[in-house]
N, C-alpha and C positions, 0 to 999 in steps of 0.2 A: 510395134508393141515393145515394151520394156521388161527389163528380163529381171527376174525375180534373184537377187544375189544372197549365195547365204555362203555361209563359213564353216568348217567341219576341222577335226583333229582326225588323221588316221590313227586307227587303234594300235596299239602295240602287244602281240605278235599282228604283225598286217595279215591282212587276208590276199592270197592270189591276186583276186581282181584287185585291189587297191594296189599292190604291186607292179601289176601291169599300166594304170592308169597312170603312177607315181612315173613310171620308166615312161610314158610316152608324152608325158608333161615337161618330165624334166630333160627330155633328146627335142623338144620342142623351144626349151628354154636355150640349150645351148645351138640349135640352127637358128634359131631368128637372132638371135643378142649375141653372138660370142664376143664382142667389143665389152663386155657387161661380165663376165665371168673367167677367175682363176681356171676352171674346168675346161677340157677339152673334149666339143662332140665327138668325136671318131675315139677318144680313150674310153669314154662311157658308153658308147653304141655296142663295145666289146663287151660290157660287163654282164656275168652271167645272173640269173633268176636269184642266186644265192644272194651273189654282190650287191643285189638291188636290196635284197630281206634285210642284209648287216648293214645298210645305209641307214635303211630306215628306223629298223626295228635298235638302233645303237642308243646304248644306257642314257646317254645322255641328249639324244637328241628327240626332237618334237616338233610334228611334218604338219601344217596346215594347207589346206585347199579350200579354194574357194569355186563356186558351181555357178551355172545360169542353168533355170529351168528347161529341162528338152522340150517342153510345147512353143514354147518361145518361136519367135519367127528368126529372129538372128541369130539361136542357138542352133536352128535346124540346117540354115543356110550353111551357118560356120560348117556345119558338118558334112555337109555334102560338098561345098566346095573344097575345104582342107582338111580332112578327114586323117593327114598326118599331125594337126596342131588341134582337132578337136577333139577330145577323147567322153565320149559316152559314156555315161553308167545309168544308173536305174535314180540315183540321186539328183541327173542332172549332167550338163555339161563343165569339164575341169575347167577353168579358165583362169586360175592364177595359183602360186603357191608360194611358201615361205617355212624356213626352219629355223627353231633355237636351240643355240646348242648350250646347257646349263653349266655354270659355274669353270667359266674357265680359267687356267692357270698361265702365268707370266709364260713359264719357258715353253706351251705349246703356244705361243705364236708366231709365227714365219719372220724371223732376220728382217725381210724387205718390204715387211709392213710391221713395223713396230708402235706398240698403244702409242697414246696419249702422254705426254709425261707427267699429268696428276694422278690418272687411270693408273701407272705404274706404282706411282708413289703410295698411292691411297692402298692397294693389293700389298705392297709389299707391307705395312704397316698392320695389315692385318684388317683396315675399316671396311673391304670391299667387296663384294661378292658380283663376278661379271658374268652375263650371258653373252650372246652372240645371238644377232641375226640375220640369216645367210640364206644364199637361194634365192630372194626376191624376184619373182617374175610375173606378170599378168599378160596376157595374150595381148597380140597391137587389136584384135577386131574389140576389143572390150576394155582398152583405157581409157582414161578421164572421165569412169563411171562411177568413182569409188571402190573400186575394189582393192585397191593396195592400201588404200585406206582402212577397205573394213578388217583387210586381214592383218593390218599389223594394230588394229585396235582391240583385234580378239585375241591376239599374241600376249600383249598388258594385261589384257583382263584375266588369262588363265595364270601369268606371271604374277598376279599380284593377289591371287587364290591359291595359289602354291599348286595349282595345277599343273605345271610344266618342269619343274623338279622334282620331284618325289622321288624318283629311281636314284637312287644311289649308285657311283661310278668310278672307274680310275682310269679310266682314258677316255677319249675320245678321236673319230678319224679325222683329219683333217680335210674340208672341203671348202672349197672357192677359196683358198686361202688362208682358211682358219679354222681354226682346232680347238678343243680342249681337254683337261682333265684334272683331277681333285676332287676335291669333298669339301661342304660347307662345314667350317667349323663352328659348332651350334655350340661351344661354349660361350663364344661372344659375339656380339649384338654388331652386326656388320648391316653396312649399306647397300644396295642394290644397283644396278646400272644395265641397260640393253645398249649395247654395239652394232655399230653394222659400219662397216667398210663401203667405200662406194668410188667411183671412178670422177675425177674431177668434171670431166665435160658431160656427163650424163646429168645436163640442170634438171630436166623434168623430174627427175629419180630426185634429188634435192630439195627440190619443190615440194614435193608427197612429205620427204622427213621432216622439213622442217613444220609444213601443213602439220603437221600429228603431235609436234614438241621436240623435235630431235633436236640439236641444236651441235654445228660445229665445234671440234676440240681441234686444237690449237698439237702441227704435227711430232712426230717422237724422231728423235736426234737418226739419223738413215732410212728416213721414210723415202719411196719409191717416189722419183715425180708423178704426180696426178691420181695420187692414190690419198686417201682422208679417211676420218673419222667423223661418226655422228655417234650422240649418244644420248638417253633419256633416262633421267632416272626412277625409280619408282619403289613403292614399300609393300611387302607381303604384310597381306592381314592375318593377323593369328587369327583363326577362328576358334580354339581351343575354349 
């Protein structure tokens, strides 16, 4: 049987349970993947209930997950066999996630991943307003089913409803190696762009961005070996 995939926003303040889910998602993402992430399991296994809220719940950032229904046959299996990479709730089973972090700023990104050099130029200039998408992971029992697909097509769609900036912020934590912080300057009429970082030998992970429209940027003067940029652009709609 095929598992019914759907996509959700965790609310912002999170609730406990989504808490818990988010913590046991994302210690799932750094034990099967850590070739795939800045983060360290064993520093995040440490973090406490609070650490998980200011993750989540941060001005600037915006947690998606994606579920397979729990009547599901492979959802029930997943659970009983791995019942540390499958996490339950009443929605369904978690089986992938992804975060944006809104409008980030030149000097919060890390030395040894430095943008794009149009990306720079275009921000400095004032044309640019960048996001970040960071976290990417989908369970290995539930790939090449579309789910990184759907979740970073519902990422666009709230980014270009103006659903995923609204909160206003001046910083941001840095995670997987990237950060941000600032405010859009809504006196002028700037461009849009989603980023995501990603590990040169990881093609399948390529394959997905480019599958959606991402499209290689060309690297910035000290970039790390094996380390790239993807990026897509997009336009919020006034709805005004």
């Amino acid at each position: 049987m095929s598992s019914e995939i759907q996509v959700f926003v965790i609310p912002s303040p999170a609730s406990d349970d989504d808490i818990h889910s988010y913590k046991q998602i994302r210690l799932a993402t750094l034990k099967t993947n850590p070739e795939a992430f800045g983060s360290k399991y064993e520093d995040q296994l440490a973090f406490t209930h609070e650490d998980w809220r200011a993750r989540i719940d941060a001005n600037a950032r915006t947690t998606l997950f994606a579920t397979a229904g729990p009547t599901t046959q492979s959802a029930a299996s997943l659970a009983e066999v791995d019942s540390d990479l499958g996490i339950i709730q009443n929605d369904g089973i978690w089986i992938g996630t992804l975060s944006v972090i809104a409008q980030v700023t030149l000097d919060a990104v890390p030395s040894g991943h430095p943008l794009p050099p149009r990306i720079i130029e275009a921000t400095s200039n004032g044309d640019l307003d960048i996001y970040m998408l960071v976290g990417m992971w989908v369970h290995p029992d539930f790939r090449r089913r579309g789910v990184g697909r759907r979740l970073i097509q519902k990422a666009l769609e709230l980014l270009k409803n103006a659903s995923l900036n609204s909160r206003e912020r001046t910083t941001s934590s840095p995670e997987d190696g990237q950060n941000g912080g600032g405010m859009r300057d809504s006196k002028k009429l700037k461009s849009n762009v989603l980023l995501l970082g990603f590990y040169d030998h990881n093609d399948a992970a390529r394959k997905l961005y480019e599958n959606v429209g991402f499209i290689q940027e060309a690297p910035g003067e000290g970039t790390a070996k094996g380390l790239s940029w993807m990026s897509i652009p997009f336009a919020i709609v006034d709805s005004r």
